[in-house]
Residue, then its C-alpha position, 0 to 999 in steps of 0.5 A: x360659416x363658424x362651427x362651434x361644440x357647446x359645452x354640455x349644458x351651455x346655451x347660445x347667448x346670440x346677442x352676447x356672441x355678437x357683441x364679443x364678435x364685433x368687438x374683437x373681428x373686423x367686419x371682413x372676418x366675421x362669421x355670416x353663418x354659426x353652426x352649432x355642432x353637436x359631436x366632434x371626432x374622438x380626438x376633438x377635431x371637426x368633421x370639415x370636410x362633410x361640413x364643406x359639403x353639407x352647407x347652411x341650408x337648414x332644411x336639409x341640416x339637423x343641427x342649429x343654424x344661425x345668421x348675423x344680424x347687424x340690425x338687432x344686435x345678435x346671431x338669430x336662428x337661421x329659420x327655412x323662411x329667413x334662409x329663403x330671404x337670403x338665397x333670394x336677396x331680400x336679406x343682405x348678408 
């Protein structure tokens, strides 16, 4: 999982984050999970540790979760029914 802090007014662009991701990582390094994140500390460093913990479930995260998805082409929203098909096996990650 990648966290990431948007700047204010800007929007993910799934599609083209995914085509920038496969064009300068190899499948190993690229990120399975996107986290957007929504505040940093005040000296603009991630709050690793509690993201370690918390996880990617989005049911129990209030910050928008995506997934990579090599069959369309872009990071997708990671929803509570596509994140069951992950921990069951129905979606490869």
């Amino acid at each position: 999982m990648a966290a990431i802090v948007l700047r204010p007014g800007c929007e993910l662009d799934g599609a083209r984050l995914y085509s920038h991701v496969v064009e300068f990582l190899p499948p190993y390094a690229r990120p399975r999970f996107l986290r957007v994140q929504l505040a940093m500390t005040q000296t603009f460093k991630q709050h690793k540790v509690r993201l370690a913990s918390e996880g990617c479930d989005p049911t129990r995260l209030p910050d928008p979760l995506y997934l990579l998805d090599d069959t369309s082409g872009a990071y997708v929203p990671l929803t509570p029914r596509l994140w069951e098909g992950v921990v069951s096996g129905a979606v490869r990650i």
